[in-house]
C-alpha positions as CSV (number, residue, x, y, z in Angstrom):
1,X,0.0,0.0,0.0
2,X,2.1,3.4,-1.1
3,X,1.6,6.4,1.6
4,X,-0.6,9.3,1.2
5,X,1.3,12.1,0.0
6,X,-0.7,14.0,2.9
7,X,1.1,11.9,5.6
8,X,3.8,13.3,7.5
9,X,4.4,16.7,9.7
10,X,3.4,20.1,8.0
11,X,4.9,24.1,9.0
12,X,3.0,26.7,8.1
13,X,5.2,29.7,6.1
14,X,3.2,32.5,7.8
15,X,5.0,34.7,5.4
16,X,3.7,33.2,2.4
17,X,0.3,32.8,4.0
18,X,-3.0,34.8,4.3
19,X,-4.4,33.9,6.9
20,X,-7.8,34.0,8.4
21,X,-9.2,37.3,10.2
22,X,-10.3,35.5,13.1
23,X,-7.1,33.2,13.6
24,X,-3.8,35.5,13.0
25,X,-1.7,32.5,14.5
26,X,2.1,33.5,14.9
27,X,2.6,29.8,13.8
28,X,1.0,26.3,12.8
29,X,2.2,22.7,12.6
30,X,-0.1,20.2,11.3
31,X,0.6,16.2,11.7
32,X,-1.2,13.9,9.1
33,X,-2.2,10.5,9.1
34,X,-4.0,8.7,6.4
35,X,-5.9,5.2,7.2
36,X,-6.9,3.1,4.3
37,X,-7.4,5.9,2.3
38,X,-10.9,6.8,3.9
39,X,-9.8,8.1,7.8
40,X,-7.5,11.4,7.6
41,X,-6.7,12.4,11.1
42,X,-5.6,16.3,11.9
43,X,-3.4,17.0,14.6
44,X,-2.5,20.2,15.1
45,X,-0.9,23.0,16.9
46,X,-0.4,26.5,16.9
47,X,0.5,29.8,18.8
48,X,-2.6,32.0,18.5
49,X,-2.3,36.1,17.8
50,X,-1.6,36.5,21.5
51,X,0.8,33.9,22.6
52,X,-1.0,31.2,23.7
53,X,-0.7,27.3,22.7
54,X,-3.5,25.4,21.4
55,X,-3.8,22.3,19.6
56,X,-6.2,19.7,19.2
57,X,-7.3,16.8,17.1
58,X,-9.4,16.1,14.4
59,X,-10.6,12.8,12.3
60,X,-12.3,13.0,9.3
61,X,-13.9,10.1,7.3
62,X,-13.3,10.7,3.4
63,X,-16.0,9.2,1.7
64,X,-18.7,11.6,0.4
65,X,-21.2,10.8,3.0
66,X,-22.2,13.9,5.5
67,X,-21.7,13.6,8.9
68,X,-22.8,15.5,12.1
69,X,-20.9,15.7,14.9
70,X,-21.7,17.0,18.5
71,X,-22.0,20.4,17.9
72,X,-24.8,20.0,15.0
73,X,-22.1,20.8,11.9
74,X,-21.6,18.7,9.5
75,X,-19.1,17.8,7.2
76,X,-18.5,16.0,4.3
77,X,-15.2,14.7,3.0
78,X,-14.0,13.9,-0.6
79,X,-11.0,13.0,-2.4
80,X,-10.8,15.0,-5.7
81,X,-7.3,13.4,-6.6
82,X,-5.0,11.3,-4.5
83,X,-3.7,14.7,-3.8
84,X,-6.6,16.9,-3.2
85,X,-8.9,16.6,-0.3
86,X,-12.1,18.5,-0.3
87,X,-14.2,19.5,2.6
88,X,-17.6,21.5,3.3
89,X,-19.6,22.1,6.1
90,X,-23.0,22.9,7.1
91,X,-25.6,24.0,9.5
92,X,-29.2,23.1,9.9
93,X,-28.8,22.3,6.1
94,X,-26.9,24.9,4.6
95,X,-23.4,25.5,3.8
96,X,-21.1,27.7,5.9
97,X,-17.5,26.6,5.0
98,X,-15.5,25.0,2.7
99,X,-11.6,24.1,1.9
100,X,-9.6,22.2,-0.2
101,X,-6.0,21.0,1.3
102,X,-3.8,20.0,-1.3
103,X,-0.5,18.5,-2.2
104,X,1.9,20.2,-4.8
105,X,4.0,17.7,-7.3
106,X,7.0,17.6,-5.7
107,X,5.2,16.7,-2.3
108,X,6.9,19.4,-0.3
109,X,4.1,21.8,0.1
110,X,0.5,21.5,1.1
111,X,-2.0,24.6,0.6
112,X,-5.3,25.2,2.6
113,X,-7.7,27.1,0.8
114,X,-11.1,28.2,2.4
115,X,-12.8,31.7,2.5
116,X,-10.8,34.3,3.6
117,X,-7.9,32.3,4.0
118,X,-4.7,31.0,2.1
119,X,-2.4,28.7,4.3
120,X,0.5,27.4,2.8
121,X,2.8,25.0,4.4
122,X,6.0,23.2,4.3
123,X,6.7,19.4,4.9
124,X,8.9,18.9,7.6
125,X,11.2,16.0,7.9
126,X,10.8,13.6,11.2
């Protein structure tokens, strides 16, 4: 089975990045995991506009289906390539987000795209 080109430890290059009004992190790194192709699971860190930590989790089953979680979003996952992942969410039926993370050729740069944001990052070696 050949690894997801998604798999592996991600930095985000603030500098080349526009990020979100309502997250100016000071920096972001982003661990992938991809399970038979159909569990991606997000961990993430970053240092928020202040100074502070956070991180958290995140697992996301890729298979077109629409799910809801605890807090009444849903999401729905899709692969549009084996390097493009697509994601939208909703409330009480209608969409409020969207992104796309995906994978350049070379494999050494991953960009998150939703509205109002641009995030580029860097693959870092383990």
């Amino acid at each position: 089975m050949q690894t997801s080109p998604f798999t592996g430890r991600w930095i985000a290059d603030v500098e080349r990045s526009t990020r979100h009004p309502a997250n100016q992190f000071q920096r972001a790194v982003m661990e992938f995991s991809v399970a038979d192709d159909h569990t991606v699971t997000i961990r993430h860190g970053y240092v928020d506009e202040s100074g502070e930590r956070q991180h958290g989790e995140s697992r996301i089953q890729v298979d077109g289906k629409e799910r809801t979680g605890d807090n009444g979003y849903s999401l729905k996952a899709t692969w549009r390539t084996p390097r493009v992942l697509e994601t939208v969410a909703a409330k009480d039926g209608k969409v409020v987000g969207h992104g796309t993370y995906e994978i350049s050729e070379d494999g050494e740069t991953m960009t998150i795209t939703g509205p109002e944001q641009t995030i580029v990052l860097g693959k870092h070696p383990k």
